[in-house]
Backbone as a ProteinNet text record, in pm:
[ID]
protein_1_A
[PRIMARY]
XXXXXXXXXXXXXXXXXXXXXXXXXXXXXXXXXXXXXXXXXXXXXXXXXXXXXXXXXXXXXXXXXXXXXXXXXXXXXXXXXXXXXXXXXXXXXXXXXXXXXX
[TERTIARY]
935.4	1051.2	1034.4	963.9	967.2	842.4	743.1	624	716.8	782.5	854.4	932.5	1007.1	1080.5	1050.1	863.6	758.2	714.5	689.3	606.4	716.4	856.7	892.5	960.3	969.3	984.6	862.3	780.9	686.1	735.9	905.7	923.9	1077.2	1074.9	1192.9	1282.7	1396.2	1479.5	1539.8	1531	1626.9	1743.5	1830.5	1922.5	1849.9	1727.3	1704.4	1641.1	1543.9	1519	1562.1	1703	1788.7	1879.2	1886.5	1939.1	1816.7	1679	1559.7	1627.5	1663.1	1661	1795	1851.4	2050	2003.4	1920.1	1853.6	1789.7	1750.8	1693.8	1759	1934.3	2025.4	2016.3	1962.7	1964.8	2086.3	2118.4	2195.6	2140.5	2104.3	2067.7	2141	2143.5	2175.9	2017.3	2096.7	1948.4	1868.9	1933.7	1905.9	1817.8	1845.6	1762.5	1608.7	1652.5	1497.3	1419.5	1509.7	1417.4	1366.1	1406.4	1390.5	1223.1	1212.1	1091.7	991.5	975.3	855.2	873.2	796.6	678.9	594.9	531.9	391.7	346.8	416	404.7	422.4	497.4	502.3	428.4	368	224.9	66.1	106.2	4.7	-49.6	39.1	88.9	24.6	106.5	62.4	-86.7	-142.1	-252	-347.8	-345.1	-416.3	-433.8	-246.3	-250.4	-319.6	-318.3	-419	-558.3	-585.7	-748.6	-812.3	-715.5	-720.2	-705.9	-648.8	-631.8	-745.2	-775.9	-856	-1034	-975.9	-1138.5	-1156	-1078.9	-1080.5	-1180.4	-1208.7	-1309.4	-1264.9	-1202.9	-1133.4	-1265.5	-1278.4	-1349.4	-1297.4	-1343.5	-1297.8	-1387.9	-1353.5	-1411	-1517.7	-1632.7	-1666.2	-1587	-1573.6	-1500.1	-1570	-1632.1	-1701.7	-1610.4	-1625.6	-1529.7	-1614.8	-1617.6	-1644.4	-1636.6	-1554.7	-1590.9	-1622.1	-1676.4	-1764.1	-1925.8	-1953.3	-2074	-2226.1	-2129.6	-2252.2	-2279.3	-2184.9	-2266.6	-2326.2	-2442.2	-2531.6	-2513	-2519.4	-2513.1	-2387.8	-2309.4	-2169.1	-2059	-1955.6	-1876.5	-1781	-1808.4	-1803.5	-1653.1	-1580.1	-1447	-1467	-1453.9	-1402.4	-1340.3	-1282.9	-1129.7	-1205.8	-1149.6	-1196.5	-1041.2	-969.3	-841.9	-843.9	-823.1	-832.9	-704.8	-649.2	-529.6	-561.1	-474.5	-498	-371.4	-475	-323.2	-291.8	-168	-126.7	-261.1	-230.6	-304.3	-264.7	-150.7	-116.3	-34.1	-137.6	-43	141.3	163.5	339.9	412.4	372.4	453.9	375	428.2	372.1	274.1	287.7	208.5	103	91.8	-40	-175.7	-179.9	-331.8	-365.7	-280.9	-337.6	-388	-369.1	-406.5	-509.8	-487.9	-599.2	-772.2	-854.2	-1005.7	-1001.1	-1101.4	-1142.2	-1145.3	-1136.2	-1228.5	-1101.1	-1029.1	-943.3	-843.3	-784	-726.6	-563.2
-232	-162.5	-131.4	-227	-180.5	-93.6	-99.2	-1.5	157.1	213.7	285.4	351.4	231.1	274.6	299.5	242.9	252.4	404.4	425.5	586.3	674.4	671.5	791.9	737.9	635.1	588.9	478.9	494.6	388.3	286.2	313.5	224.9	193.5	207.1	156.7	36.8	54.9	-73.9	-151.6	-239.8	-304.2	-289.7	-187.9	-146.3	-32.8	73.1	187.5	91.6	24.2	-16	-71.9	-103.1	-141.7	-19.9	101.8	230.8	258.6	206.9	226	160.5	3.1	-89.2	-54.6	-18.3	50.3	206.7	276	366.3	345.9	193.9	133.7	71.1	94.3	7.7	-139.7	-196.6	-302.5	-323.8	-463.4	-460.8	-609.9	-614.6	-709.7	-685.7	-808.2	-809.5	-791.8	-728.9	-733.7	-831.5	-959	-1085.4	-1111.3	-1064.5	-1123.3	-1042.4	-919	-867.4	-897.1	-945.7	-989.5	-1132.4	-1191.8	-1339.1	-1333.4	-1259.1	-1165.8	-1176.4	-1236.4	-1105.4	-1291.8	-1347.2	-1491	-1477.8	-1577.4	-1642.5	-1595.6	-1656.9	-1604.9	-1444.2	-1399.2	-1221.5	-1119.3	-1241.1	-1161.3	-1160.9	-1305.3	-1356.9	-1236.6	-1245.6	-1113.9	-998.6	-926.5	-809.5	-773.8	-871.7	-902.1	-901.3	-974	-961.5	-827.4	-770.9	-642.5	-528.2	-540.6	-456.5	-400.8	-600.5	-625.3	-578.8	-584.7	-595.6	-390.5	-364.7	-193.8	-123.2	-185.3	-89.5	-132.4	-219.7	-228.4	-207.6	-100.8	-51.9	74	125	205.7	323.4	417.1	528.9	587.8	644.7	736.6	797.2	908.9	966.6	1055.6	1099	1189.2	1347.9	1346.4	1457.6	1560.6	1702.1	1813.9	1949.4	2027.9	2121.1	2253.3	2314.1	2453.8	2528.7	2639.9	2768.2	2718.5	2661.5	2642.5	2601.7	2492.5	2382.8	2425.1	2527.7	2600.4	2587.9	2632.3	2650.1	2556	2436.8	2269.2	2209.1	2223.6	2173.9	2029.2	1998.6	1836.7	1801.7	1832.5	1722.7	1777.7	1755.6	1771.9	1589.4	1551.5	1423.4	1390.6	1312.5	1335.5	1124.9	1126.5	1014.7	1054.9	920	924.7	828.6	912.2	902.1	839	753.3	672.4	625.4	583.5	499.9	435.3	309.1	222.3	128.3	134	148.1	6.1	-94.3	-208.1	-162.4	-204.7	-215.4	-275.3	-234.7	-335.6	-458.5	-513	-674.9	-703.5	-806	-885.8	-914.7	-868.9	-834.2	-960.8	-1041.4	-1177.2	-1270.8	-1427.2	-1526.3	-1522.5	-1369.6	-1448	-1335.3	-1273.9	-1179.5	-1266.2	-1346.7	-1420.1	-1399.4	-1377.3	-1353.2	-1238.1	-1091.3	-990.9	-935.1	-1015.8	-974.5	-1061	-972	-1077.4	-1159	-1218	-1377.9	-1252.6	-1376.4	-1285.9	-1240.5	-1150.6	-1058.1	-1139.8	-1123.2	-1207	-1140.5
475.6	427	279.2	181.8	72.6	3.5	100.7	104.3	110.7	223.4	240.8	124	59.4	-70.3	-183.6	-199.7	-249.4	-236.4	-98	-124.3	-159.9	-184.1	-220.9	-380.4	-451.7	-555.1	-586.5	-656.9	-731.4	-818.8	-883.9	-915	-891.4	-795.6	-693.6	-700.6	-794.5	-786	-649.4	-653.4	-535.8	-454.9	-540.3	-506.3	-440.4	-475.9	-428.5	-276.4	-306.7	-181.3	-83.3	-131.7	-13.9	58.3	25.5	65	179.2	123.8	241.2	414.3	345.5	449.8	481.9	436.2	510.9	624.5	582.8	653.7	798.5	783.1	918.5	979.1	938.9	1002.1	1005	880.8	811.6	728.1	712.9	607.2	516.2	427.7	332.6	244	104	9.2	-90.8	-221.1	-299.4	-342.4	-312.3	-362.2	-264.7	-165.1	-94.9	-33.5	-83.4	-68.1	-255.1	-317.1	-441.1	-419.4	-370.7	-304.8	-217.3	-162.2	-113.8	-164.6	-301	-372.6	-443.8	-371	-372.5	-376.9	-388.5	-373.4	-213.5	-140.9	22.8	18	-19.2	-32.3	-50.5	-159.7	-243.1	-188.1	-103.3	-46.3	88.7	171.8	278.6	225.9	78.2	37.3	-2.7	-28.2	-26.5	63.7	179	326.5	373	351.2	458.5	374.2	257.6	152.9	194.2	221.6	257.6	349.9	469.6	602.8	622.6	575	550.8	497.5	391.3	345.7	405.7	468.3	556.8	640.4	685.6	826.9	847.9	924.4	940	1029	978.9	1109.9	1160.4	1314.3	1364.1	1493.9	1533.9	1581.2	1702.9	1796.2	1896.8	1832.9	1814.5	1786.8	1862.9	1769.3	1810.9	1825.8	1894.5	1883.3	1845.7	1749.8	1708.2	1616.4	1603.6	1554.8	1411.6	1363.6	1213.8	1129.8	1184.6	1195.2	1195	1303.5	1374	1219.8	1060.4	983	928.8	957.2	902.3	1029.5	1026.1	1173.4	1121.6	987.1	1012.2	1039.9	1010.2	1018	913.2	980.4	833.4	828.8	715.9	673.3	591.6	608.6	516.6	406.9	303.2	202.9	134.6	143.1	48.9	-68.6	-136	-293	-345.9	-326.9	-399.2	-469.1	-600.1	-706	-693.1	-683.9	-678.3	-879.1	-950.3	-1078.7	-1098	-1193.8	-1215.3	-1313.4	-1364.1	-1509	-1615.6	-1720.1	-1848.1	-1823.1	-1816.7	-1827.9	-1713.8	-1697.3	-1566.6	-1624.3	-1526.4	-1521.9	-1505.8	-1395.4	-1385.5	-1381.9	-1321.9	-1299.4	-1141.4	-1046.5	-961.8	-999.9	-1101.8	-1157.6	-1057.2	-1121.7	-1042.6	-941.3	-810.8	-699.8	-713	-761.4	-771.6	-852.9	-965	-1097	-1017	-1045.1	-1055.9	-1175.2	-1112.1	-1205.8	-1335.6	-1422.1	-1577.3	-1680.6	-1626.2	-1673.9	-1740.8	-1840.3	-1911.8	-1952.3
[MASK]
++++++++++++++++++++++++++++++++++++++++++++++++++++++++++++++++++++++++++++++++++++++++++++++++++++++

């Protein structure tokens, strides 16, 4: 839910992200989706990060006409850059930052 309130605000207050979760016929308080955002929260956001971006899509070759003048292949990467802040923001920075970074 707050990924959601995420892609159309990046910096999405609690109150905005709870208009997300009222949308899904939720009803929370903001306290309690700030209550959320733990050690366990982070931990989660973390995995499903990991676990995402190591995935490997493929797909059914497609034979079509426009395709026809790349005999090898036509190849697609995602070129994403995901960018932290300069300074770790809170106390659970550590799980996210690499070793080193200060």
């Amino acid at each position: 839910m707050c990924v959601l309130g995420w892609m159309n605000n990046a910096s999405a207050s609690y109150s905005q992200l709870n208009h997300v979760v009222a949308s899904l016929d939720l009803h929370v308080r903001n306290q309690a989706i700030e209550e959320r955002f733990g050690p366990a929260g982070s931990s989660l956001m973390r995995h499903l990060l990991e676990e995402a971006t190591g995935q490997l899509l493929q797909g059914q070759g497609v034979e079509t006409p426009l395709f026809e003048p790349f005999a090898g292949g036509v190849f697609l990467q995602d070129g994403s850059v995901v960018s932290l802040p300069n300074e770790p923001p809170h106390e659970l920075a550590w799980l996210w930052w690499p070793v080193g970074i200060q």
